[in-house]
TORKOL-4160 file (C-alpha; in steps of 0.2 Angstrom, whole numbers, padded with zeros to 4 digits, m for minus):
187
<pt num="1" X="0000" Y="0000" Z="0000"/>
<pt num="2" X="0014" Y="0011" Z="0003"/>
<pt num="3" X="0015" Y="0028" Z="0010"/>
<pt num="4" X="m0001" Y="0034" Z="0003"/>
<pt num="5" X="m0014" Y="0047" Z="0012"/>
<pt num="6" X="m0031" Y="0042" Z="0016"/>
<pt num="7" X="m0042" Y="0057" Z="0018"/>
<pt num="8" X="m0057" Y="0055" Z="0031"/>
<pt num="9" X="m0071" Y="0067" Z="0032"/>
<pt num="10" X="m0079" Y="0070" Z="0052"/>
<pt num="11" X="m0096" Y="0074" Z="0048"/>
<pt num="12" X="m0096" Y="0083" Z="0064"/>
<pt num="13" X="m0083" Y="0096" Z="0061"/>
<pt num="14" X="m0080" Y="0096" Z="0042"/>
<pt num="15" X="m0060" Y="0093" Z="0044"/>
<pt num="16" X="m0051" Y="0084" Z="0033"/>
<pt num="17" X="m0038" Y="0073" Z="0041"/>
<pt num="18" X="m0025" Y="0064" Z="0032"/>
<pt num="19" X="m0018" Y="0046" Z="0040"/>
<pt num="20" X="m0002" Y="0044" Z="0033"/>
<pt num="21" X="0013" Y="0032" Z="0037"/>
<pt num="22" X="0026" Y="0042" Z="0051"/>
<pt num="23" X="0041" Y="0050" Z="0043"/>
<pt num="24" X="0057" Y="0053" Z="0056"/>
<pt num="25" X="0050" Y="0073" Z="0058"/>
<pt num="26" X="0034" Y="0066" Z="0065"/>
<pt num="27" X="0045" Y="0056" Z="0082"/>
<pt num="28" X="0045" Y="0070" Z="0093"/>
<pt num="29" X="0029" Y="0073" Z="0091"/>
<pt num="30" X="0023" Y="0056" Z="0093"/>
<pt num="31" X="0034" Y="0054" Z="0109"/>
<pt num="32" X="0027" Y="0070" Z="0116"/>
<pt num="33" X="0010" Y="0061" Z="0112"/>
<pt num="34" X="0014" Y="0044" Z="0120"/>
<pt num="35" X="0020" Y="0054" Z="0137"/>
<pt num="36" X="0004" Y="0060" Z="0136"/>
<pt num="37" X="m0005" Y="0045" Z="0133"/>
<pt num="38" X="0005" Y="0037" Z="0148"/>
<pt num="39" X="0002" Y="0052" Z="0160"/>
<pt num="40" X="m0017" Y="0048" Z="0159"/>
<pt num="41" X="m0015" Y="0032" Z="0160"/>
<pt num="42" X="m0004" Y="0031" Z="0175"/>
<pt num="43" X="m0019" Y="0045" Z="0183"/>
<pt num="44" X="m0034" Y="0034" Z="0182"/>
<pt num="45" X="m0024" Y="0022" Z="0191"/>
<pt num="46" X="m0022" Y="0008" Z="0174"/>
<pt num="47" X="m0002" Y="m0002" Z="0173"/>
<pt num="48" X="m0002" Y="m0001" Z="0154"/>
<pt num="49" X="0015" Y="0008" Z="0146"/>
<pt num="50" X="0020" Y="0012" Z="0162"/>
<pt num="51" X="0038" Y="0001" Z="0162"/>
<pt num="52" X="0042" Y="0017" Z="0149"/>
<pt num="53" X="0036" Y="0008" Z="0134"/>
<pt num="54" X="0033" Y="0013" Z="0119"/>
<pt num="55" X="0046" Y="0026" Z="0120"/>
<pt num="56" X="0057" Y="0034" Z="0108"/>
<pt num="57" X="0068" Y="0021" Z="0102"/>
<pt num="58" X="0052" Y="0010" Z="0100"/>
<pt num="59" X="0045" Y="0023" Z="0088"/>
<pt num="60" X="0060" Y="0026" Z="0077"/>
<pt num="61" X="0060" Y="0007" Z="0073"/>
<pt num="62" X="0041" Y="0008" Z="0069"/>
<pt num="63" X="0045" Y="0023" Z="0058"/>
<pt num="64" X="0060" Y="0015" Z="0051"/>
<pt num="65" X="0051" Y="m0002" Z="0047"/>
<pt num="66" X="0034" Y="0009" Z="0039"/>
<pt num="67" X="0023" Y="0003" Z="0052"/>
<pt num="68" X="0018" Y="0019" Z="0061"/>
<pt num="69" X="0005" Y="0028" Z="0058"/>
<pt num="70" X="0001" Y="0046" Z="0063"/>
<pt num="71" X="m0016" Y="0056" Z="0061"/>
<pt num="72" X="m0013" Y="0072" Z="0056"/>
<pt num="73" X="m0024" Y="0085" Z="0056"/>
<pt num="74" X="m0020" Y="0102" Z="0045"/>
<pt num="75" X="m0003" Y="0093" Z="0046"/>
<pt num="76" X="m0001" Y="0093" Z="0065"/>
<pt num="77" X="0001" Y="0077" Z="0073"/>
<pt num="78" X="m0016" Y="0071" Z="0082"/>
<pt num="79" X="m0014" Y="0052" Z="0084"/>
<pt num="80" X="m0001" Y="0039" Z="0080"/>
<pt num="81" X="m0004" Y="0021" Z="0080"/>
<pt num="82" X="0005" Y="0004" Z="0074"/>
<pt num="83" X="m0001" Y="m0007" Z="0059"/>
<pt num="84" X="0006" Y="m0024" Z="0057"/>
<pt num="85" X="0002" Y="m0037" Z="0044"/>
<pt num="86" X="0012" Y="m0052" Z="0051"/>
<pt num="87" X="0005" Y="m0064" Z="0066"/>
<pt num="88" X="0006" Y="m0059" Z="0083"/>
<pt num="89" X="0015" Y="m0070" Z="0094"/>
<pt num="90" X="0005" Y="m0066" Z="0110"/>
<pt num="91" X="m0011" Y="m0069" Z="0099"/>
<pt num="92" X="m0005" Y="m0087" Z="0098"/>
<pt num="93" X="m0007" Y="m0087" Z="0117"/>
<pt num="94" X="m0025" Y="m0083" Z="0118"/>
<pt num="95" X="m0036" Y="m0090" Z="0131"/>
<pt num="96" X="m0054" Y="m0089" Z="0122"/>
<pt num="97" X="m0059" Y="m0092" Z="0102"/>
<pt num="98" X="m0054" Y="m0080" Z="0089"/>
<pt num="99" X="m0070" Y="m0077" Z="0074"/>
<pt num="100" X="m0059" Y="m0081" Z="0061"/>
<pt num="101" X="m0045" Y="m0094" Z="0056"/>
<pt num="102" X="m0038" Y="m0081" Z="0041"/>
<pt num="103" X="m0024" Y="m0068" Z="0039"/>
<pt num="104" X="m0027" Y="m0054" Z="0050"/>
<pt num="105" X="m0019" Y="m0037" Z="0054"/>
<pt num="106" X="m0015" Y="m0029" Z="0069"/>
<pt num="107" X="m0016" Y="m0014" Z="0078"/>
<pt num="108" X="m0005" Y="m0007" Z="0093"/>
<pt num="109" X="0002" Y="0008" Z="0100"/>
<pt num="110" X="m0015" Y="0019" Z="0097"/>
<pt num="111" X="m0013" Y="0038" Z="0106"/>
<pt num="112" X="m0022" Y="0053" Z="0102"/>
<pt num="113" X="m0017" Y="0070" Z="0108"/>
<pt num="114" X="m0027" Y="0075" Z="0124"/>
<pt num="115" X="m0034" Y="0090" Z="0116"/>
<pt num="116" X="m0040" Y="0081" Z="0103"/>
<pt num="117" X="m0052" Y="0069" Z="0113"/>
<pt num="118" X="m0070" Y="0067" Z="0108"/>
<pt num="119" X="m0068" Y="0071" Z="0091"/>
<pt num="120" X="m0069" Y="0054" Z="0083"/>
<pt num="121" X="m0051" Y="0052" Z="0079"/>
<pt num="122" X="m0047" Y="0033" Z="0086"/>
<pt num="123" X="m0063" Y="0028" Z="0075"/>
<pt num="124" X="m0053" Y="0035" Z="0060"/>
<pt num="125" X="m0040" Y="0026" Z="0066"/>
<pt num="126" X="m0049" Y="0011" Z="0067"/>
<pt num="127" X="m0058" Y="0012" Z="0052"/>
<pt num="128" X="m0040" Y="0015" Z="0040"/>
<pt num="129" X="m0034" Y="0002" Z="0049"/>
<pt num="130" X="m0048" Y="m0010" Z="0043"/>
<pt num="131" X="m0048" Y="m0002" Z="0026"/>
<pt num="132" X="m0028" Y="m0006" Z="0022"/>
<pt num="133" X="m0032" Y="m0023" Z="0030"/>
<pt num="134" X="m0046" Y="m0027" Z="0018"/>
<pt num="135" X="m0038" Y="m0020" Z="0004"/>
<pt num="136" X="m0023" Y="m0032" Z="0008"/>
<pt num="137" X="m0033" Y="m0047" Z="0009"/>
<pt num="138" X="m0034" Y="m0050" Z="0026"/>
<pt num="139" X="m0049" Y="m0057" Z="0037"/>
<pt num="140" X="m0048" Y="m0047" Z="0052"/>
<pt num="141" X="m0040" Y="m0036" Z="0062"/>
<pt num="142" X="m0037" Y="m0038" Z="0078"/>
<pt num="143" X="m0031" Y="m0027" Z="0094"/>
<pt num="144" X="m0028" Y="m0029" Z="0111"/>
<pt num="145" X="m0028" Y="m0019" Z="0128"/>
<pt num="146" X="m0027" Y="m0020" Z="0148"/>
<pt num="147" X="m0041" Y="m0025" Z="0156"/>
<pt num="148" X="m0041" Y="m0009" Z="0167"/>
<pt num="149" X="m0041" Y="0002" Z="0150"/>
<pt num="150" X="m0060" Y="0007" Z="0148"/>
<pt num="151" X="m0057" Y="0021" Z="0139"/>
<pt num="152" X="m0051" Y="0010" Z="0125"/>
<pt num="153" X="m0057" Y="m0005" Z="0129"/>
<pt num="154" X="m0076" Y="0006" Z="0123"/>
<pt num="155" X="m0066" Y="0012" Z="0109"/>
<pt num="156" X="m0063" Y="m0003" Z="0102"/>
<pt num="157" X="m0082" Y="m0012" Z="0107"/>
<pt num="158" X="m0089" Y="0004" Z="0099"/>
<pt num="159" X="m0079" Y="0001" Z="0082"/>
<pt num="160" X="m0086" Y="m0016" Z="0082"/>
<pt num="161" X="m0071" Y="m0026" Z="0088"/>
<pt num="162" X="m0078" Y="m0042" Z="0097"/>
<pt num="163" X="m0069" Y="m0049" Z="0116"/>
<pt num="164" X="m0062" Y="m0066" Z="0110"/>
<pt num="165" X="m0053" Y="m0067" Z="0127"/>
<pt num="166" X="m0037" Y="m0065" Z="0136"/>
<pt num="167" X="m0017" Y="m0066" Z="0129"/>
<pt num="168" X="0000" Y="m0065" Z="0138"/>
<pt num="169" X="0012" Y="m0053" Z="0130"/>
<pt num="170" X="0028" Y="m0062" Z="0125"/>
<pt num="171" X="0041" Y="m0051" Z="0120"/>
<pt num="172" X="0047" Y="m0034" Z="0126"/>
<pt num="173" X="0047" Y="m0026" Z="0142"/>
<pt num="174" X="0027" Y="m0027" Z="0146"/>
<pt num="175" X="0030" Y="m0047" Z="0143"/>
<pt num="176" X="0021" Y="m0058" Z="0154"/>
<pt num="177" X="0008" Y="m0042" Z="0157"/>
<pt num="178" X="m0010" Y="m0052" Z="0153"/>
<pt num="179" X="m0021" Y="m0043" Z="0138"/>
<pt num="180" X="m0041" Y="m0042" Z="0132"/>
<pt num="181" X="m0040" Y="m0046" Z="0114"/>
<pt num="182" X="m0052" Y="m0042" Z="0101"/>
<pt num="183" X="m0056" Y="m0044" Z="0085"/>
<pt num="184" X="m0064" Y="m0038" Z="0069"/>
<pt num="185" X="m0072" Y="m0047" Z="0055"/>
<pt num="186" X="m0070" Y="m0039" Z="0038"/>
<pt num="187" X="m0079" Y="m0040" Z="0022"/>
């Protein structure tokens, strides 16, 4: 798909926001956004990114690899996310069903800038994501998240992602950390 940019219209406010795949410029922001994301976090009392990751260097290989995303809105940075099309090897330690048996995408790392809340923008997220995945030929896409994280965890319900039950995360510095997972049907 490349680095292509997907305009998304929000009926509510008439802006045009472009999701479009991170160039090196976009780090700092998406850092400052991450901080952010693990502040609030951190304040309602949930243990998700709070080890320190993501942090910069975790970004920079996203960038570098093509696989993160940023939301940009009148080219400001408003979001960020990773997109991966290869399995998850925590997915493989799921404790539940998944709905399908197919390829899948998934989707880590989502952030939105705190001024930004409310405006629809993990939705948009959400739905590029399950555009590049159905374009690519995949089945699904599935996401995953702490069990104390409402907020997202009624994002993702909301977009029509289904619970399929609990992973363990195996690699990096949350590994061992227990996750909801979900998943979307496409098509």
């Amino acid at each position: 798909m490349g680095r292509k940019s997907w305009k998304l219209s929000k009926t509510r406010e008439e802006v045009l926001m472009d999701i479009v795949v991170a160039q090196p410029g976009h780090v700092d922001a998406v850092v400052a956004i991450t901080e952010q994301a693990r502040a609030n976090m951190a304040a309602m009392g949930i243990d998700q990114w709070q080890c320190g990751y993501p942090d910069r260097s975790t970004w920079e290989a996203d960038v570098a690899a093509g696989a993160a995303y940023v939301a940009l809105d009148e080219g400001r940075v408003v979001a960020v996310f990773r997109y991966a099309d290869e399995p998850e090897a925590a997915y493989e330690t799921l404790e539940g069903e998944w709905l399908t048996d197919g390829p899948y995408a998934t989707v880590h790392r989502c952030a939105v800038d705190p001024t930004c809340r409310g405006r629809g923008i993990i939705g948009e997220l959400f739905a590029f994501a399950c555009e590049k995945a159905a374009a690519e030929g995949m089945a699904s896409v599935r996401i995953d998240t702490h069990a104390d994280n409402a907020p997202m965890r009624r994002a993702v319900e909301k977009f029509g992602f289904i619970p399929c039950g609990d992973i363990t995360l195996r690699e990096g510095p949350e590994a061992g950390a227990p996750r909801i997972a979900f998943e979307k049907v496409l098509g």
